[in-house]
N, C-alpha and C positions, 0 to 999 in steps of 0.2 A: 496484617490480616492473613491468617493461614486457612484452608481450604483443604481437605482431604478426600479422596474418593478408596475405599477399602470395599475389594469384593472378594467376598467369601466365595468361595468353591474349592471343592478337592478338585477335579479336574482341571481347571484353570490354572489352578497352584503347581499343578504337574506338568503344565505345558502340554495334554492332551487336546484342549481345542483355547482358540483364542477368545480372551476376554475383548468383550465388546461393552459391558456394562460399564466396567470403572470409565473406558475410554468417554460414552455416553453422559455418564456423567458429568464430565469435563468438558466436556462440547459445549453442554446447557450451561453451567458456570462463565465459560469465555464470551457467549453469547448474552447472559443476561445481568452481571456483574460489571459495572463498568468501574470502581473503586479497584486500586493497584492491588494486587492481592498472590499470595505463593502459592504452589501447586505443590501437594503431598500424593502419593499413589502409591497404593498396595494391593497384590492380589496373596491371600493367605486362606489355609485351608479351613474349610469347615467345624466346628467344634467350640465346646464352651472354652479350652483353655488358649487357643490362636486366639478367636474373636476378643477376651476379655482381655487377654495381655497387650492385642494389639489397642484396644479402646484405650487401654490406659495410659501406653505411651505417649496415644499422639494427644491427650487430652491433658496427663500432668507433666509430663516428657517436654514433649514437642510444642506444646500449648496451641495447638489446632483450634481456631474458632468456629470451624463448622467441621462434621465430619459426615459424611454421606456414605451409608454404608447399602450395599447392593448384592443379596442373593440370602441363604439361608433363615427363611421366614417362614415354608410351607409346613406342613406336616409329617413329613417326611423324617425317619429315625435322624441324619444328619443336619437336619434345619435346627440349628440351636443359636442364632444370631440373637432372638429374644430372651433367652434362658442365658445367656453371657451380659445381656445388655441389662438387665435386673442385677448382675453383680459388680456393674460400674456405674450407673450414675445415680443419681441421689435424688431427681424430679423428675418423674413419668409424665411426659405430656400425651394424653391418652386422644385427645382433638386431633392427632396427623394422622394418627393409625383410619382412624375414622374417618376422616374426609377421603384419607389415600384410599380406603376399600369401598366407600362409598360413589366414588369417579368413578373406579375402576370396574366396579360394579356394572355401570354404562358399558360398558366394554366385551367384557368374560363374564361369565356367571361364577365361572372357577376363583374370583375375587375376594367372596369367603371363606377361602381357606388362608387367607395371608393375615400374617399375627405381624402385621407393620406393626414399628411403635415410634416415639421420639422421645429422648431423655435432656436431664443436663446434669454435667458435672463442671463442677468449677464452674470455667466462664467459656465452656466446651458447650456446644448442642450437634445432639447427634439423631440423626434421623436414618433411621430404616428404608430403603427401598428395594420393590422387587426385583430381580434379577432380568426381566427381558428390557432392551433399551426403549420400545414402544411405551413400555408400562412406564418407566421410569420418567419419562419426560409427561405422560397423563400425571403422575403423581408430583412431580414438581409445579408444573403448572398451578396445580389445586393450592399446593400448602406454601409453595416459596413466598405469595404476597404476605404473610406473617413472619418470616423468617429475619427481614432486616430488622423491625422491631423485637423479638424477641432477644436475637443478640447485643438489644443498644440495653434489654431488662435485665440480663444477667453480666454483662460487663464485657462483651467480646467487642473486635472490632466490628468498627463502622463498617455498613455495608451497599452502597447506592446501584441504582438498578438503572438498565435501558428501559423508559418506559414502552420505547416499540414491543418490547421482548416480554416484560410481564409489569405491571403496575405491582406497587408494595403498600402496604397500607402501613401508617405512621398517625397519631395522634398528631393535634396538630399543636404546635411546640415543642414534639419530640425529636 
């Protein structure tokens, strides 16, 4: 079971201020994952042609079963996380984007500007999250209890959870 965290930003990429999201990310993984699993991490700049190259390595490459990607969503000329993420996977799950802006909603009102999304390729699923570490754990919170199931529907590895940390929801026989 592989696990990737990729945050998009030009600045970050350049070493002008510290990523804090990938690390975020990985924080919530080591806390709510308790099945043995590898850590993948990249900070890469913004743009259709990093964002797409990177998806694809770590999805036919690397065979990453989950990939968590963090920043390039807003509207902004360099947010093209979504517009690279249409040229790599092959199943729009359009439910994450929705629940993640509908939480977040709760939160900011600035939450409709974010074009989250979550896709699959292969037996990769990759979900979009925003870039502040606050937001990112509201939006995992929301969508991670579908995520162990999702991955047992497309063929990735098993994924079992601390129920302290977030309950998962699983049919029952699955």
């Amino acid at each position: 079971m592989k696990i990737a965290s990729v945050t998009i930003s030009d600045r970050a990429s350049q070493g002008i201020y510290e990523d804090k999201s990938g690390p975020a990310i990985m924080a919530y993984m080591e806390q709510a994952v308790v099945t043995p699993w590898e850590k993948v991490s990249c900070v890469i700049p913004d743009g259709i042609d990093s964002v797409r190259d990177t998806l694809l390595d770590l999805c036919d490459n690397q065979k990453v079963d989950l990939i968590l990607t963090t920043g390039g969503t807003g509207p902004s000329p360099r947010d093209l996380t979504v517009e690279a993420m249409a040229d790599v996977i092959e199943k729009e799950l359009p439910g994450f984007g929705e629940l993640m802006r509908k939480v977040s909603l709760e939160e900011v009102p600035t939450a409709i500007l974010s074009r989250q999304t979550a896709g699959i390729r292969g037996s990769s699923l990759i979900i979009n999250l925003p870039g502040k570490p606050a937001a990112i754990k509201t939006c995992l919170d929301a969508v991670f209890p579908a995520v162990p199931y999702c991955l047992d529907l497309i063929g990735a590895g098993r994924i079992e959870t601390d129920p302290e940390v977030i309950k998962v929801f699983r049919p029952k026989g699955a």
